[in-house]
C-alpha positions, -999 to 999 in steps of 0.1 A, spaced: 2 125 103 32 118 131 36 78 139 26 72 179 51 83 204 56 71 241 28 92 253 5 69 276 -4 29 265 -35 41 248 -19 66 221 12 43 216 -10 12 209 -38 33 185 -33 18 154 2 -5 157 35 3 148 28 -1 110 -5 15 101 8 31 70 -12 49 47 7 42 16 -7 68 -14 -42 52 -12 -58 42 -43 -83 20 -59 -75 -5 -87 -103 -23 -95 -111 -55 -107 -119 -87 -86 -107 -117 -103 -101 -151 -101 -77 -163 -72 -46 -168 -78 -21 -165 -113 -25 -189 -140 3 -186 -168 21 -210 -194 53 -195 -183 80 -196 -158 110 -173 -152 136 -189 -169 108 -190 -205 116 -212 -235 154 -212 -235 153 -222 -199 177 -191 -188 174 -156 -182 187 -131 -209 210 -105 -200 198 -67 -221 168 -55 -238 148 -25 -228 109 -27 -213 83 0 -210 56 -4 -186 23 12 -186 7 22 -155 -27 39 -151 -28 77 -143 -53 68 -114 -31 52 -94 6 40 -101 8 62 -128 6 95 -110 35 106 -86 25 143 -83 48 145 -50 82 131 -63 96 97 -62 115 111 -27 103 85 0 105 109 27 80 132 8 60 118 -13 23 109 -6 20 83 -30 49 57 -17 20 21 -19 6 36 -55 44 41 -68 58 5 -59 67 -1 -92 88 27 -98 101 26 -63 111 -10 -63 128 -5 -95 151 30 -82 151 18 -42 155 -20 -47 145 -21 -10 159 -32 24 136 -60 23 113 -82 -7 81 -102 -3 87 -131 -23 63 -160 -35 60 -194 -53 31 -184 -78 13 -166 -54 15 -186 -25 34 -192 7 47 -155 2 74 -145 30 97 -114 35 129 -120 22 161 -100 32 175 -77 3 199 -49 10 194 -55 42 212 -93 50 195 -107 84 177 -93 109 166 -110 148 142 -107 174 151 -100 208 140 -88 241 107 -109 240 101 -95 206 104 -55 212 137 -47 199 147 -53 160 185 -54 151 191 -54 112 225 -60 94 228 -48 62 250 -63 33 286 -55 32 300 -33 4 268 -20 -13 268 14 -28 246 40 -36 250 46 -75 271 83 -65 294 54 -50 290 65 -14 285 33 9 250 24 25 258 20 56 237 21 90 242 58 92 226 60 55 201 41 68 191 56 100 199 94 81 165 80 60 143 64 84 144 101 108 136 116 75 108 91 69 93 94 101 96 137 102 89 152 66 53 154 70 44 127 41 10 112 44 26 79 37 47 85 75 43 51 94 36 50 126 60 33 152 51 22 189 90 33 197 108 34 232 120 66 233 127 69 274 161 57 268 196 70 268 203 93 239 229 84 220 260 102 214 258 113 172 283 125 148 280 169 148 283 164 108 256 135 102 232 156 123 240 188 106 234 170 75 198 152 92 187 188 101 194 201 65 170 172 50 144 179 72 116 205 73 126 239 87 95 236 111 103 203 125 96 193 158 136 184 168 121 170 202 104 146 182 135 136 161 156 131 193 135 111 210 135 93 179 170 90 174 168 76 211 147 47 196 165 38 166 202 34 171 235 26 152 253 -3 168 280 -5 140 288 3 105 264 -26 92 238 -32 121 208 -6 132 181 -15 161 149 -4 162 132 -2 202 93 -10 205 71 -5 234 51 -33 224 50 -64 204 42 -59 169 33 -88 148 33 -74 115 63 -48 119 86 -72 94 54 -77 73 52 -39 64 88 -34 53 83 -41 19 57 -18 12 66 10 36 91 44 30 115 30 58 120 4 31 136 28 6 173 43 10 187 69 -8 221 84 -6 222 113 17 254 127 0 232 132 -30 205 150 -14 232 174 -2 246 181 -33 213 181 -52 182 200 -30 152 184 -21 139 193 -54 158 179 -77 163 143 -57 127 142 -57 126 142 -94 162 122 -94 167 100 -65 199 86 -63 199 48 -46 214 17 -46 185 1 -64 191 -21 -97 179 12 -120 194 45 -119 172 74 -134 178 92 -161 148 117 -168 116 115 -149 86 140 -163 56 139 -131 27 120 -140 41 111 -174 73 94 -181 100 79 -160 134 63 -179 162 44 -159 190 24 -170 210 0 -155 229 2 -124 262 -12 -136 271 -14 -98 240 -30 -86 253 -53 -59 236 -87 -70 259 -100 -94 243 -101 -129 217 -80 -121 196 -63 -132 191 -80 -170 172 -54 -185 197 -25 -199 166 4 -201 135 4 -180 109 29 -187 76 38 -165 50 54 -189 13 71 -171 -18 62 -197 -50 75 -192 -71 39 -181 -74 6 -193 -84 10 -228 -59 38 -238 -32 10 -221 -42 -21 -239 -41 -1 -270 -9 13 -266 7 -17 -259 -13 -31 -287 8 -10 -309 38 -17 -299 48 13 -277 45 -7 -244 56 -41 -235 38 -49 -193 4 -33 -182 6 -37 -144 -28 -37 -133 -56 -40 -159 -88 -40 -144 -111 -44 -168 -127 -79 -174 -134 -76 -206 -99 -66 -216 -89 -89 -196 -108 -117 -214 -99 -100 -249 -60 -106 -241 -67 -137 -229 -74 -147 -266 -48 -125 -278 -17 -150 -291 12 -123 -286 5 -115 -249 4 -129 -218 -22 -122 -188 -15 -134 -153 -38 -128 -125 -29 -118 -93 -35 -131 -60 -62 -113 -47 -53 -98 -15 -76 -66 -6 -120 -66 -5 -140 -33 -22 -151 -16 8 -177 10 12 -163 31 37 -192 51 56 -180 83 76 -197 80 106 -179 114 122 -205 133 102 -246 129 86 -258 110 74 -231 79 88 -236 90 123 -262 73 128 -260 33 129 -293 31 110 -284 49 80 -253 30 77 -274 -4 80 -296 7 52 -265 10 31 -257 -25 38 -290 -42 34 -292 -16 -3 -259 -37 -12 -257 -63 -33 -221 -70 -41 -231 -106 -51 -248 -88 -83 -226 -65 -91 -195 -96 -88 -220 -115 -116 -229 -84 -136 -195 -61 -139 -169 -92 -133 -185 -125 -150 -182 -138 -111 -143 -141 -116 -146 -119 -83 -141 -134 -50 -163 -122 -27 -159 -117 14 -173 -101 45 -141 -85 56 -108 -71 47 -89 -103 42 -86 -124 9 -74 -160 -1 -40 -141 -15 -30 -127 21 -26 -139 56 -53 -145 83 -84 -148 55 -117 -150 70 -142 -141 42 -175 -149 66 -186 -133 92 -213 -142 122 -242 -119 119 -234 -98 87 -259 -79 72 -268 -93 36 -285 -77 13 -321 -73 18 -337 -44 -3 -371 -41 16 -354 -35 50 -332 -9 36 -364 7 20 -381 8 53 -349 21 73 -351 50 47 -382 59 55 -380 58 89 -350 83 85 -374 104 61 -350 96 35 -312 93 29 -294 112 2 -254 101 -6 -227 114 -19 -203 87 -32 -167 91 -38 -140 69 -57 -108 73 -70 -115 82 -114 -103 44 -125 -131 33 -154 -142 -5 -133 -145 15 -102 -165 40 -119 -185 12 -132 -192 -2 -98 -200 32 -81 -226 29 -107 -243 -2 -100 -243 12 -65 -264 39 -74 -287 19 -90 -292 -2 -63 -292 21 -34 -321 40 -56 -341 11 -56 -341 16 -11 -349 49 -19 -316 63 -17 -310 88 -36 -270 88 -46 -243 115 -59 -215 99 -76 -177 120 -74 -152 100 -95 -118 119 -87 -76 116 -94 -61 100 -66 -46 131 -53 -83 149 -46 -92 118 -28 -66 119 -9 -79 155 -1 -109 145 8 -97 121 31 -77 145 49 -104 170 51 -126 148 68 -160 158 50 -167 132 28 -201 109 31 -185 76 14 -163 61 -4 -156 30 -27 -123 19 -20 -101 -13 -8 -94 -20 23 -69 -51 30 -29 -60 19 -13 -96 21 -6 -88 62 -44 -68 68 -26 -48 90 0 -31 67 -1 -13 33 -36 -1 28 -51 -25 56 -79 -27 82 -55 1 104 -57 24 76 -94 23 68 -109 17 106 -81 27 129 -102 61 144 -66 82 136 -60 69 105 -66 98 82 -83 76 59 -108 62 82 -143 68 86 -141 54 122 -156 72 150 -132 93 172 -124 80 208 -150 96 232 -140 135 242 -114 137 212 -117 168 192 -96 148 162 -75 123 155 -44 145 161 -61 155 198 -65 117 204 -34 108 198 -20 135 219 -39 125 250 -35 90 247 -73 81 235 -86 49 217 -117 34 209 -126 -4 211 -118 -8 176 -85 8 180 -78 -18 208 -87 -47 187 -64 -39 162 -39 -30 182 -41 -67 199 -38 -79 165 -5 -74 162 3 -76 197 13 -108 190 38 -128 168 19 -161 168 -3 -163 135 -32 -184 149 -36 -162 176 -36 -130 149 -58 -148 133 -83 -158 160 -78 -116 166 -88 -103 133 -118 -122 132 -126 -105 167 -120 -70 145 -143 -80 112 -167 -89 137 -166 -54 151 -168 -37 122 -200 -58 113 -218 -55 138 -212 -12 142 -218 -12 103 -183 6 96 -187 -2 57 -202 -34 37 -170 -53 20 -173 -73 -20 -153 -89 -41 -114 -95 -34 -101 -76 -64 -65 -91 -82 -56 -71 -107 -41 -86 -138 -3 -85 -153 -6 -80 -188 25 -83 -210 41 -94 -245 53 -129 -247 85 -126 -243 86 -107 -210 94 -129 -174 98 -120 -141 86 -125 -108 54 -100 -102 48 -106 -140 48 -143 -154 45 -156 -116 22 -137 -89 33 -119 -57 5 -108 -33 -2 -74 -32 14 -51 -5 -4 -19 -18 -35 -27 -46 -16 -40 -75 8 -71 -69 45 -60 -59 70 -67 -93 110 -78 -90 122 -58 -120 161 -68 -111 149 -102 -123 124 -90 -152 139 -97 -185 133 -102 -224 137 -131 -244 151 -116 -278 142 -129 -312 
C-alpha cells in the first residue's frame, strides 16, 4: 500500500497522515494496568553499570519472526520488530514515560523539531556530529535518502502521509538521486517520488521539512513506532546490496550487528561511537526467537536467556511472580482484543450477522476465566495506558446469548471461520469464542497462523474474522483504530466507500466513507480534548454499524533476571506496537 497523495480532499484525508500498519500481530494477555516493580533504573548500587552481555527472548509469533529483514524500507514486520529495531536504529525520535504514565515523544537523533504554518509544515533538526557506525555523517540528506525509500519500497508497513506536493520541486544533487534511484525498486513509480521529494525538503545540513495538506494531530505521535523513524547509512547500502543490509543494517543506533540468522538469532555489540556519551552499557546484546511462552520461561529458567519481552500467559506470569530470581513488570495496557468482522464479504455483510457475534460475546467471561480478571476490559480501541481512553460506549451491544440465538435463526444459521495470529493465550481465547458462539448456534472454524500468513490473509481480503488488537498509546498510530477500520487500511474489515472496486481504486479517485471521515477529523486537530471528544464520535460508529465487539486491554508482561534495569524493562513505557517499546541504550546488568 502507497501513503495518500494530493489527489482530491477525500483520498488525502482517508485514513490521516499516519495510519501505519506496522507488521501486525497479536500478543496476548490483558493484565493489570499499569507496572508494578521493586526496582528502579539505577538498582541496588544506585548507578548504572557500564558492560555485561543480555539475551532477550522474543516469541516466534510476533517479535520474534523478521522473515523480511531488519531493512526498514522493506520489511513488513517494522511494529512486531521494535525491539530489535530500537536497539540497531536508535531512532529519530523516543516515547518516554515515568512508570507508565505521562508518556511524551522525546527527541533522539533528531534534536528539536517546530510547528509552523498553522500546524501543516514540520521542520526537524537533527543532532550535530552523529555518525552512522561506517563513520559517514547522518545528515538531512541521510535522512530524507531514507524517508523516499520508506514511503516507495512497497513494504506493508509504508505510512501514509497527507503531503503537499503542488509545490516547487527542488533542485537535488545528480549523485544523491542516482544513489535514491539505485535503493529503490526498479518498477517504481518516479512521479510518485518526485512529487514526494517536492513535499519533503532539505533546508540545510541538519534541518528537513516535511509539507501537509492538512492538520495532523498525531503525526509526532507515530514517529516512534514508524519506518520514517529508522535511518540507516545510505553509503552502506551502496556498498553492501539490498540483501545483505537487510540482514546487516548499518545505523547509528547504540548496537551494531554482528550476525543476524532470520527468525532465529540476532547478536550486536556495542557501538563504541554511539553519540550519547556512555552509552550504550551493555557490551553484547543478543535477540533470540522461542517457540511461545512456555519454551521462553523455560529457557530463561535455565539460564540461556536473561528478559522475556512479552509473556502472555497468566499463569506464567503468576508463577514468576513467586519466582525469587526474576522480576515481572506489567505493562501499561494500551490496545483492546478486537474481533474484527469483514463486512466486504458473507457472512459480515450483513449487519445482522455481525450483531449476533456481538450479543454471542462474552468477553466479561473469558477476562474472569482465561486472565483471573487481571484484564481490563473496554468497548473500544483505547485503554487506561494510551491517550484519549474511553472504555464505554452509548448503546453497545452486550452480551445477550438468546438474541444472538434468535438472529441465527432468522439468518438460517451462521457458520465462522476464525483467524488469529498462532500465539498459545490467543489460541486460548479463540477457543472460548467457539464455545460461546456455539451456544447462539454458531457454528465456528478456528485458523491459528504465523504472523506472516495473517498478514496474507489480510492482504487477500477473504477472511471471515479475526481475533486481533486494535489500539497503540495515540489510537491513531501503530496498530490503531486507522489500521483496523480505516476502509483502505489493508487490515480492515471496513466497508469500501460506495462505487469503489478496492481500497487501491478508492484511494485513487478520492473516495471515503463516514468512518474514514471520522477518523480523519480525529487528527485534524492538535488540541487533545477536542481528539478526544472526536474518537468517542469514531467508537460510537463502529458500535453502532457492529464493525467488531472489543475485550480486555491486553499489557503484556516484562519478564527478566534480577539484576537487569532499564526503561521498557524494570519501569513501563506504553506500547506503540503490542508489546511495550524498551530503551536498550539504557538497559544494563548489575554484576555479582
Amino acid at each position: 500500500m502507497k501513503r495518500i497523495r494530493n489527489e482530491g480532499r477525500s483520498a488525502a484525508r482517508l485514513i490521516g497522515s499516519f495510519a501505519v500498519v506496522l507488521g501486525l500481530g497479536l500478543t496476548s494477555v490483558a493484565c493489570a494496568p499499569g507496572g508494578q516493580s521493586d526496582a528502579t533504573d539505577e538498582g541496588k548500587s544506585g548507578e548504572p553499570q557500564s558492560g555485561g552481555e543480555l539475551t532477550v527472548l522474543l516469541d516466534a509469533g510476533f517479535a520474534g519472526g523478521w522473515a523480511t529483514g531488519l531493512d526498514p524500507a522493506t520489511s513488513n514486520t517494522t511494529g512486531a520488530n521494535l525491539p530489535q529495531n530500537s536497539a540497531i536504529f536508535g531512532g529519530l525520535f523516543t516515547l518516554e514515560a515515568e512508570e507508565g504514565e505521562d508518556a511524551e515523544i522525546v527527541p533522539n537523533q533528531a534534536e528539536s523539531y517546530e510547528w509552523t504554518d498553522e500546524g501543516r509544515t514540520l521542520t526537524i533538526t537533527l543532532r550535530d556530529g552523529i555518525t552512522f557506525t561506517d563513520g559517514t555523517p547522518m545528515d538531512a540528506d541521510a535522512v530524507l535518502w531514507n524517508w523516499i525509500r520508506a514511503l516507495n519500497s512497497g513494504s506493508t508497513g509504508a505510512p501514509r502521509i497527507d503531503l503537499k506536493t503542488d509545490g516547487p520541486a527542488p533542485t537535488l544533487d545528480p549523485e544523491f538521486m542516482d544513489s535514491l534511484w539505485a535503493a529503490l525498486p526498479e518498477d517504481v513509480n518516479k512521479a510518485d517520488v518526485e512529487s514526494d521529494l517536492t513535499a519533503i525538503q532539505v533546508v540545510d545540513d541538519l534541518t528537513l521539512k516535511i509539507q501537509l495538506n492538512t492538520v495532523n494531530g498525531s503525526l509526532l505521535n507515530s514517529f516512534p513506532g514508524t519506518n520514517l523513524n529508522l535511518i540507516g547509512s545510505p553509503t552502506a547500502y551502496a556498498e553492501m546490496g539490498a540483501e545483505a543490509f537487510s540482514l546487516t543494517p548499518v545505523a547509528a543506533g547504540p548496537f551494531i550487528v554482528t550476525s543476524d540468522k532470520l527468525n532465529e538469532r540476532l547478536e550486536l555489540e556495542k557501538n563504541p561511537d554511539y553519540f550519547k556519551e556512555g552509552l550504550p552499557y551493555l557490551d553484547e546484546l543478543t535477540f533470540q526467537s522461542v517457540a511461545g511462552d512456555q519454551v521462553a520461561y523455560q529457557t530463561l529458567l535455565a539460564g540461556q536467556g536473561d528478559v522475556i519481552e512479552g509473556l502472555s500467559s497468566v499463569t506464567l506470569i503468576e508463577e514468576a511472580g513467586k519466582n525469587p530470581d526474576v522480576r515481572v513488570v506489567l505493562g501499561a495496557p494500551t490496545s483492546p482484543y478486537v474481533i474484527q468482522l469483514n463486512s466486504r464479504i458473507a457472512p459480515f455483510d450483513d449487519k445482522r450477522a455481525r450483531e449476533a457475534i456481538y450479543y454471542a460475546t462474552d468477553f466479561d467471561a473469558i477476562n474472569e476465566g482465561l486472565f483471573k480478571g487481571q484484564g481490563e476490559m473496554s468497548q473500544s480501541f483505547t485503554a487506561s495506558g494510551g491517550l484519549f481512553w474511553e472504555p464505554d460506549v452509548d448503546g453497545y451491544r452486550t452480551y445477550d446469548p438468546e438474541k444472538a440465538k434468535e438472529i441465527v435463526e432468522e439468518l438460517g444459521g451462521l457458520k465462522v471461520t476464525l483467524g488469529t495470529t498462532d500465539i498459545v493465550t490467543a489460541r486460548s481465547v479463540t477457543t472460548a469464542l467457539q464455545t460461546q458462539w456455539a451456544e447462539a448456534g454458531i457454528d465456528v472454524e478456528i485458523e491459528a497462523q504465523a504472523l506472516g500468513d495473517v498478514i496474507s490473509d489480510f492482504v487477500g481480503g477473504q477472511w471471515e474474522a479475526m481475533l486481533q488488537t486494535a489500539g497503540a498509546w495515540d489510537p491513531s498510530v501503530g496498530i490503531g483504530v486507522s489500521v483496523r477500520f480505516g476502509s483502505t487500511s489493508p487490515y480492515s474489515g471496513a466497508p469500501l466507500p460506495e462505487g469503489a472496486a478496492n481500497a487501491g481504486d478508492a484511494l485513487a479517485r478520492g473516495l471515503e466513507t463516514e468512518l474514514d471521515q471520522l477518523l480523519a477529523d480525529s487528527i485534524a486537530t492538535i488540541d487533545p480534548d477536542e481528539r478526544k471528544a472526536r474518537y468517542a464520535a469514531v467508537a460510537k460508529y463502529i458500535s453502532d454499524e457492529a464493525y467488531g465487539p472489543f475485550g480486555m486491554a491486553f499489557s503484556p508482561a516484562q519478564v527478566m533476571r534480577k539484576n537487569v534495569y532499564g526503561p521498557g524493562l524494570t519501569t513501563p513505557i506504553p506500547a506503540l506496537a503490542v508489546n511495550q517499546g524498551v530503551l536498550y541504550d539504557r538497559v544494563w546488568v548489575e554484576s555479582d
